[in-house]
N, C-alpha and C positions, 0 to 999 in steps of 0.2 A: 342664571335665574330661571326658574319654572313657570312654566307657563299654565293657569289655569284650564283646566278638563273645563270643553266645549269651548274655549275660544280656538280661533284658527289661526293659526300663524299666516301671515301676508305671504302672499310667495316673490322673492327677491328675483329680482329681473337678471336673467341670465344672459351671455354675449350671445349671438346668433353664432351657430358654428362657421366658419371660415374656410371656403375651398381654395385651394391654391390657386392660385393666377395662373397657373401653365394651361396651356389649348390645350383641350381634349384632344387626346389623342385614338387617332385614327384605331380601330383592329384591323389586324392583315388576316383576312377569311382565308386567303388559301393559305397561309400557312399554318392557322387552327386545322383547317380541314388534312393537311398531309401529318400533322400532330395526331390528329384522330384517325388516320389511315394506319400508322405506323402503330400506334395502339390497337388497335383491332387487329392485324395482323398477327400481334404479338400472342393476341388472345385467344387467339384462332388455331395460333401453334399448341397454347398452353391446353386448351382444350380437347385436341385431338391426343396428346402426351396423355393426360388424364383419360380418355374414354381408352388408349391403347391400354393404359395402366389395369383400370377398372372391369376389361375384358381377358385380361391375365389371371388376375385373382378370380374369375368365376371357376366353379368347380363346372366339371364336364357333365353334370346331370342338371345344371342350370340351363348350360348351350343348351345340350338337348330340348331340354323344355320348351326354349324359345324357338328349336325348331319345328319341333313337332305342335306349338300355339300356331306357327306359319302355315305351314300347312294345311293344318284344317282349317285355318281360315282363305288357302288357296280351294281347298276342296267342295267345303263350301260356295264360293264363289262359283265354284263350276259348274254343281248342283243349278244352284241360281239358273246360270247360263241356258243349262241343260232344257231345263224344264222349259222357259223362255220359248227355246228355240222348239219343242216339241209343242206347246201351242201356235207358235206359229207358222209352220207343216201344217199343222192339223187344219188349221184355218186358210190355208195356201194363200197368204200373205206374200206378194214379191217384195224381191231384196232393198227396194227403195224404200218400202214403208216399215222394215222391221223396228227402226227404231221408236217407231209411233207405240208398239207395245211393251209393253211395261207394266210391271206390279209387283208386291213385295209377297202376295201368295198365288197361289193357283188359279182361286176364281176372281181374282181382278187381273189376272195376266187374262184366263179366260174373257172375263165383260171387255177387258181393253184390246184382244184380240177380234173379239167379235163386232166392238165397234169402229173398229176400222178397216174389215171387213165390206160391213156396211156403206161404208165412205167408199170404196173401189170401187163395189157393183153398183152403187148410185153415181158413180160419175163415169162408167163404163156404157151406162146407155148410150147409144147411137142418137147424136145429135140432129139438127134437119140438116139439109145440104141449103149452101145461101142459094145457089141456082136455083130452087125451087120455090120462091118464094115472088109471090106474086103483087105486081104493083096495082091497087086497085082502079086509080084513075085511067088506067090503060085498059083495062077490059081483064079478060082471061089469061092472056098471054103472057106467059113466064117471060121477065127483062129483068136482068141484072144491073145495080148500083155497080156505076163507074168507080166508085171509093170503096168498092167492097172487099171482100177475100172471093167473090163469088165469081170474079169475071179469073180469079187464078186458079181457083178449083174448077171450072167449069174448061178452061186452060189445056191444064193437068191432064182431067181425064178424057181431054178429047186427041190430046198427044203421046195419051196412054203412059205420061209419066208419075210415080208413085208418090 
């Protein structure tokens, strides 16, 4: 029998699906995991076979090529190096601060040389000594703070050690 267009057919109630009564069963992770060890391993082989394979068949002016792409990009590199290291001589930069300079051309190797330059001979100024530092409530006379560094510099160079 057909069913008239626009009515809807009922929807007939279906059984709910049925899982099996058996306890979930536990997975054993380490043995997935040595499953997945033994597999990768496998892949590991097949793909080193394949890259020996794929390095066979290059003709000898392909090597080359990739050699000489190495290179210049070792040469290059050195360049880089080069110039680096020739602003910072020129800037007489010690060996603890060279890495503070850096720049991808000349004049920011330059700016970044020269500001860190700047940072040496501002923190090269000659500090006060704490011995000379005067407590006011005492009058004029230079005394040194029991907690200080001034009673070991004061120490120091009266036992002429450096």
């Amino acid at each position: 029998m057909s069913e008239p267009i626009g009515e809807q057919q009922a929807p007939t109630p279906t059984a709910p699906a049925t899982q099996p009564e058996t306890p979930a069963q536990e997975t054993d992770w380490k043995a997935e995991a040595r499953k997945w060890e033994s597999r990768a391993k496998e892949n590991s082989s097949a793909a080193q076979k394949l890259a020996e394979i794929e390095e066979s068949k290059k003709s000898e002016t392909q090597k080359l090529q990739e050699q000489l792409t190495a290179l210049q990009e070792r040469a290059a590199q050195a360049e880089r190096d080069r110039e680096r290291l020739a602003v910072i001589a020129k800037h007489g930069i010690p060996e603890d601060y060279h890495d503070l300079v850096h720049g991808s051309d000349a004049d920011s190797l330059e700016a970044s040389a020269a500001k860190v330059g700047a940072l040496i001979t501002s923190n090269a100024q000659p500090q006060q000594d704490a011995a000379s530092f005067v407590i006011p409530s005492e009058g004029g006379s230079p005394s040194l703070a029991l907690n200080g560094d001034g009673i070991e510099l004061a120490l120091k160079k009266a036992l002429g050690i450096a």
